[in-house]
Structure formats: C-alpha cells, structure tokens
C-alpha positions in Angstrom: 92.4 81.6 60.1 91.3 83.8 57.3 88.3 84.6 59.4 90.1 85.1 62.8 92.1 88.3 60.5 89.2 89.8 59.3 87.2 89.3 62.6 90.5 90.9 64.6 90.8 93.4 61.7 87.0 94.4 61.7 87.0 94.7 65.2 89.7 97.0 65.3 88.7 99.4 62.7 85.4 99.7 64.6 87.0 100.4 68.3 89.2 103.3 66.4 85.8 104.8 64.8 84.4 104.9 68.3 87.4 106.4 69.8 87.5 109.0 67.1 84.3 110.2 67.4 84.6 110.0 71.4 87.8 112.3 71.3 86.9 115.2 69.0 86.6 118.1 70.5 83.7 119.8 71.2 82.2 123.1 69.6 81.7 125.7 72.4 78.9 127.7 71.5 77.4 130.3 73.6 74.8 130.2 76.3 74.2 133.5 77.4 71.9 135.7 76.2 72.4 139.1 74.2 71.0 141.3 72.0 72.6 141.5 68.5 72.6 143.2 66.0 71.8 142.4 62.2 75.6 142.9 61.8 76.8 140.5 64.9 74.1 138.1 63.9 75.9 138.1 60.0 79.2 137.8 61.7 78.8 134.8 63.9 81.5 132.2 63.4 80.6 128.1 63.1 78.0 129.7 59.9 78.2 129.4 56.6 76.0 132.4 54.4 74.4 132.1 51.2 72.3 135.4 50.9 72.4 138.4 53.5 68.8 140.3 53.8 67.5 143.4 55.8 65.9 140.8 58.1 68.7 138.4 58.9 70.5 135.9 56.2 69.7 132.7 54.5 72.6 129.7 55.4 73.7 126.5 57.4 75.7 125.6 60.5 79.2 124.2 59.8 79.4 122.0 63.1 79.5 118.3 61.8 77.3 117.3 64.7 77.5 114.1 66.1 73.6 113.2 67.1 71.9 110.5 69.3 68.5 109.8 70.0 67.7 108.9 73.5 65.1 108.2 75.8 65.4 109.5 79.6 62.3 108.4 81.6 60.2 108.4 78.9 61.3 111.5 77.5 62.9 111.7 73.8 65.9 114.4 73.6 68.9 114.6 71.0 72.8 114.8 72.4 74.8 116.3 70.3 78.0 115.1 71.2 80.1 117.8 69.2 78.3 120.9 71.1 77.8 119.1 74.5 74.2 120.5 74.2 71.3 118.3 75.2 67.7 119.0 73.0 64.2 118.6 73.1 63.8 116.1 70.5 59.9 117.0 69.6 59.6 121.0 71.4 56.4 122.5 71.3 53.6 121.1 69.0 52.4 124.6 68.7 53.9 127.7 67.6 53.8 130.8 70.1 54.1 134.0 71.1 57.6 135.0 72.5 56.6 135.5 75.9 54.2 132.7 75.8 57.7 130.5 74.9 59.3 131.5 77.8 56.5 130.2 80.1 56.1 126.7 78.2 59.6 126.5 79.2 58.7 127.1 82.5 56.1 124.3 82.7 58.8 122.3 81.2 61.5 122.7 83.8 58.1 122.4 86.8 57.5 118.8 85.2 61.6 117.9 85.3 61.7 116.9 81.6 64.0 114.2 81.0 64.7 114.5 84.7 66.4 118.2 84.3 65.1 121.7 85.4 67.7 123.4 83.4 66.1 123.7 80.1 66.1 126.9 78.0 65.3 128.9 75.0 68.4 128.1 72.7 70.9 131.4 71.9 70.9 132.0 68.4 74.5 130.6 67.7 72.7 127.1 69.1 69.8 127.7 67.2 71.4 128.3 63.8 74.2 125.3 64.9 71.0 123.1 63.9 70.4 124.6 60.6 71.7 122.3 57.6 72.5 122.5 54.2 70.5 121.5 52.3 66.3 120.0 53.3 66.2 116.4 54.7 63.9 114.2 54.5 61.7 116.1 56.5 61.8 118.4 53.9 63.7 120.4 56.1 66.7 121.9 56.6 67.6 120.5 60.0 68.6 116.6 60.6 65.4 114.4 60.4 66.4 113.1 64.1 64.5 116.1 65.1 60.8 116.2 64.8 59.5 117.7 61.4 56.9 119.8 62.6 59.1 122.9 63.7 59.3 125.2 60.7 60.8 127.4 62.9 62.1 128.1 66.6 62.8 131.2 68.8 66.2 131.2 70.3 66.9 133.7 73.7 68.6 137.0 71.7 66.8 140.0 71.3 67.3 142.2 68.2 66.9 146.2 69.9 63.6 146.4 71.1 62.0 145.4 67.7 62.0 141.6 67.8 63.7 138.2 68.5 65.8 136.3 66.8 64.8 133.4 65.0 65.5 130.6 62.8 63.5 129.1 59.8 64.1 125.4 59.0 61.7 125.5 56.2 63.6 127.8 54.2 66.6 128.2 55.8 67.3 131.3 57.0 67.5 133.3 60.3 65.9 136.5 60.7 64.4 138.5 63.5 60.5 138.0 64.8 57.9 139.7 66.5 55.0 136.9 65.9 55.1 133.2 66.5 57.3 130.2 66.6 58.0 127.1 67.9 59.7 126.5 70.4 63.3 124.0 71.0 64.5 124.0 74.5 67.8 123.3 75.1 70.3 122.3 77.8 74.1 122.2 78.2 75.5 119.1 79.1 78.0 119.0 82.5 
C-alpha cells in the first residue's frame, strides 16, 4: 500500500516538473540584424554586467535555459526550449575570418544540416544569451552541452564600420572584432 502512495506520489511530482518546464514562457530574443553601438550593446536587457570596457563588457546571460541534446539525421544541435532557438551543437572546428563565416554558413544551409536551410550567424543578444556565469567544466563560460573548442563566436551585428560583434566564452566577455572567430549558427524554432 505504502508503495502504491509513494509510486502515485512520485509519479505525480514528476508529470508537474514536466509540465512546468513545458509551460514557461519563452524568452524572445532578437533575430534581425543591426549595427550597435558600444552603448546599445551595454544596454541590452536578459544581461547581467560585471565590468564595462572601451571594447564591449565582461558578464553572463540571465535566461535560465532549458537545453537538450539532440540528434536530427545524424546531426547533433542543442534546443533551447526557453529561447525557441535551435544550435549548432559543435559549429565550426576552425576559427575564421568574418566574411569567411558567412560562407561556411552557406555551405551549411547547401548540405541541409539537421535537415534545415535556415541556419544563421546568431545576433548578439543570442550570442551573449549563451554566456554563463561562471566556467564549466569545459573550462568555459558556456554550458558544457556545447562543444568546448569555441573560445569564441561571431554573432550577425556590426559595430560602425570598425568591426563585429563578438562574444568570448573563455573569458567571458563581449567585445567587438575585426580578426577571427568561430563560428555558432543558429536557427529559430517555428
């Protein structure tokens, strides 16, 4: 009897888990590209600050994400059920030039990864949403269900006709770029 209770009980507790998680609502974050400014990039809600530089600032994300691994004809991507955004689990196993990022991309989207043409550079509100923290670990400050060889990714924003904005997993912090990264594509979820 004792055991029918706790079964019933243990059961119970674990359907209203799932349905909590299932029913939160989702962090819209957007998917355009722009190009911002040091002061809009410092100003971007769902961030949390530490230190503010001429370059950008160091800090985290303060989405609670709600990750899961997944495999889609062969190819590994991270859902992220509290953005509704869709990853790249592993991105590019080299780092690159801006413009050279926007091709691999291309290549991506030729070869349907996953089974999508949709993918994209992530805008830097998406980019940053990864950034945790404190390091994982992957010695990192993103979740170790990414891969751990991205230091750092490019996202889509400009910054004037200087540079790109970027953001830094290995010391975590978001500046603007005119050399190499990785990159992280990224897809929005219907």
């Amino acid at each position: 009897m004792i055991q029918s209770i706790i079964l019933t009980l243990s059961i119970l507790i674990f359907s209203y888990t799932l349905n909590a998680t299932e029913n939160q609502p989702r962090t819209n974050l957007r998917s355009s590209y722009k190009n911002l400014s040091l002061s809009q990039v410092q100003s971007m809600s769902n961030i949390s600050i530490r230190k503010k530089d001429e370059w950008g600032f160091y800090g985290h994300g303060t989405i609670t994400h709600r990750y899961e691994e997944k495999s889609i004809n062969g190819d590994s991507v991270v859902l992220d059920h509290a953005t509704g955004l869709m990853w790249h689990q592993s991105g590019s196993s080299d780092y690159m030039r801006w413009d050279n990022a926007r091709n691999w991309i291309g290549r991506l989207n030729y070869r349907e990864y996953a089974g999508y043409q949709d993918w994209r550079l992530p805008t830097l509100e998406e980019a940053v949403s990864l950034l945790e923290y404190s390091r994982g670990d992957n010695n990192l400050y993103i979740d170790s269900v990414f891969n751990k060889e991205q230091w750092g990714i490019w996202s889509g924003d400009t910054y004037g006709a200087k540079g790109v904005w970027s953001v830094y997993f290995s010391l975590g912090n978001v500046r603007w770029n005119v050399k190499n990264c990785y990159v992280r594509p990224v897809r929005s979820l219907k």
